[in-house]
Each structure stands twice: as structure tokens, then as C-alpha cells.
C-alpha positions, 0 to 999 in steps of 0.5 A: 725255634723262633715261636716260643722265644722271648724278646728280651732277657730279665734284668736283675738291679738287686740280688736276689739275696740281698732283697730282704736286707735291702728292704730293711736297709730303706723302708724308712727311707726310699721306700717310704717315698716310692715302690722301687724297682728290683728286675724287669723283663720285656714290659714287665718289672718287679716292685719292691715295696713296703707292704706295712710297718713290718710287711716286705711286699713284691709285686709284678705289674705291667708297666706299658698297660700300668696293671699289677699282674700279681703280688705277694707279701712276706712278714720281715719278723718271720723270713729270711734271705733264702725264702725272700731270694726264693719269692724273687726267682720265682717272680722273675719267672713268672715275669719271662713266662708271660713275656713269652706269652706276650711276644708270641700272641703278637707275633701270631696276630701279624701271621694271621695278617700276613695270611689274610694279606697272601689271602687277598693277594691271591684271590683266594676265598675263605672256603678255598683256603680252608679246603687247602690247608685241611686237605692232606695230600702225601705227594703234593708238591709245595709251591713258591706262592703257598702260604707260609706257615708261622714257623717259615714266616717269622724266619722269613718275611717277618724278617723284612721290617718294611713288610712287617711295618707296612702289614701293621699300617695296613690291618691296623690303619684306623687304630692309631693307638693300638697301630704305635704298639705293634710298630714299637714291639715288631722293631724291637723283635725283629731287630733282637732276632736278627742280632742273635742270628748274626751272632750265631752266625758269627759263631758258627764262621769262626768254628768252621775256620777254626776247624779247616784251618787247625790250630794257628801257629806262632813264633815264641822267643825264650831267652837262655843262658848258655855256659860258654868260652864264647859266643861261638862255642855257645851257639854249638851247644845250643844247637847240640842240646836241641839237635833234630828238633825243626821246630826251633831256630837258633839266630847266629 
């Protein structure tokens, strides 16, 4: 199911187990200069940090919105790898969590001006549209003009980056900043999720091939020795040895 995925996947730069010695290893170096980056996922990364002189601090910050989402501290005198690489795996979670989050609140806001586009397009008022979608009818029949849902959307005219584009030019004309935003994030959405159909596809053709086809067969060539008087008298062996087996094909 599309709404739900995420854009993107984590990114790791340092194991987990080897933040802690990593820190030890550079906080009088590196880290003193610069917190440094050690995972990011979509437009959040995680930070490693010197808190204090004895302090290891991670922190999650939005880099497109440059706001610290959260961070947490770990005394270097009383930790160890186990519960440091514990701290990183969770912040990497919680970086894929509102990755999610992001991905699907911008994906809904399109949806919604998609619905206000096929709205217009059909002349259709509030009133109207609201009674149509809340009416529950058990034998209606779902016509080609209905408005799509979210789901049926983003598996279908979301797909078509010129409409999605011309959507966001549209409903965000008069907001330049906020227009670049939604553009960059739809491209790269859409083009990450065409990729992984193609790659499922792709998948999918080869297993059906696979399975119509049955295993390909091939020729393999062995060399054998034979204890002979000569050549001839060789090959009648041979051929004797392996009698009634198709398979195998003796050269004269």
C-alpha cells in the first residue's frame, strides 16, 4: 500500500556499535570543530555531538526546516556500546517514523487539491459533493468521472508528474516558497515510487518466466580418462559405461 510508505530509507555512516568508540576516538578532534553526522533518513539526520567533556550527545534535527526535533545525552563513564548502539537504533526509528509522517501529510495535501481540482472541473458544490460522498448506496455503480480516493489517486493520477507539477503550480501559485517545497518532494516521490514498481515488476516477469518456462538446460563438458588399447576401443567403453543415459553424448 502506497499511503504509509516512506520516501527514502536510513542511511547508516557509523555502526551502531561503534558510535560510542567513535566519539571517544574524536571528541577532542572532529568533534570539538563540528557536530558530525552519523544516519539520516528523508530530510532528517541524526548528530553526534560532544555534549560535555565527559558527555556523548545524539540528536535528531530536521535539516530542510534546520529545527532539533530531539535529543538525548549518555555519561561515556557510565555506558557502554550495547546501550549507545541501543540509543542510535531507536533514533534511527524514530527518524523513519516521522519521515512517514512527513511523506504522508504531503501526499494527502496534494489529494485534497486534486479533490478541490475534480471539484471545479465538474461543478460540483461543497454541499453536493459532501452528500455524495457520505450517501451509502449498496448498489451503486462507480462511474469513470468519481472522484478518486487517496489510495486510487496516488496509484494513479499522482503518478503523472506533469499533472502533480501542474496541481502545485496551480493551488500554490502566490506561495513561491512553500510552491519549491511541494515540487522537489513530489519529484522525488513519485520517481522513488515508480522505481519500485518497475522493480517489482521486473521481479514478478522474471518469476512467471521462470515458472512457464521450467528450468533452462545446459551443455556441460567433463573430461574423462579412459584405460584403453586405443581410441576406438576407448570410446566403446565409454559409451558402454554410460549406456541408456540420452542425456549424455559421446563426440567420436
Amino acid at each position: 500500500m502506497i499511503f504509509g510508505g516512506t520516501m527514502g530509507r536510513t542511511f547508516r555512516y557509523i555502526q551502531n556499535e561503534d558510535v560510542l568508540k567513535s566519539f571517544l576516538e574524536f571528541k577532542d578532534t572532529v568533534l570539538q570543530e563540528r557536530p558530525v553526522i552519523i544516519a539520516r533518513h528523508g530530510d532528517y539526520a541524526l548528530y553526534l555531538r560532544v555534549a560535555s567533556e565527559n558527555e556523548l550527545g545524539l540528536s535528531i534535527e530536521n535539516t530542510e526546516r534546520h529545527k532539533q526535533i530531539e535529543d538525548r545525552t549518555y555519561d561515556v563513564n557510565d555506558t557502554t556500546d550495547q546501550l549507545v548502539a541501543r540509543g542510535v537504533r531507536h533514533a534511527c526509528q524514530k527518524m523513519s517514523e516521522l519521515s512517514d509522517q512527513d511523506v504522508n501529510r504531503k501526499r494527502l495535501q496534494i489529494w485534497k487539491w486534486y479533490v478541490m481540482d475534480w471539484q471545479r472541473s465538474n461543478d460540483i458544490s461543497n454541499e453536493e459533493l459532501m452528500k455524495k460522498e457520505l450517501t451509502w448506496d449498496e448498489d451503486r455503480v462507480e462511474e469513470k468521472d468519481e472522484v478518486m480516493d487517496m489510495e486510487s489517486f496516488l496509484h494513479g493520477d499522482y503518478l503523472n508528474l506533469g499533472n502533480t507539477i501542474s496541481l502545485i503550480e496551480t493551488y500554490l501559485r502566490d506561495d513561491p516558497v512553500h510552491k519549491d517545497l511541494f515540487k522537489k518532494f513530489a519529484i522525488a516521490d513519485i520517481m522513488e515510487m515508480t522505481s519500485e514498481d518497475t522493480k517489482d515488476r521486473s521481479l514478478a516477469e522474471a518469476e512467471l518466466k521462470r515458472q512457464t518456462e521450467g528450468a533452462k538446460k545446459h551443455t556441460y563438458q567433463f573430461m574423462v580418462s579412459v584405460e584403453a588399447t586405443d581410441k576406438e576401443h576407448a570410446r566403446q567403453a565409454l559409451l558402454s559405461y554410460l549406456a541408456g543415459d540420452e542425456r549424455i553424448k559421446v563426440q567420436k
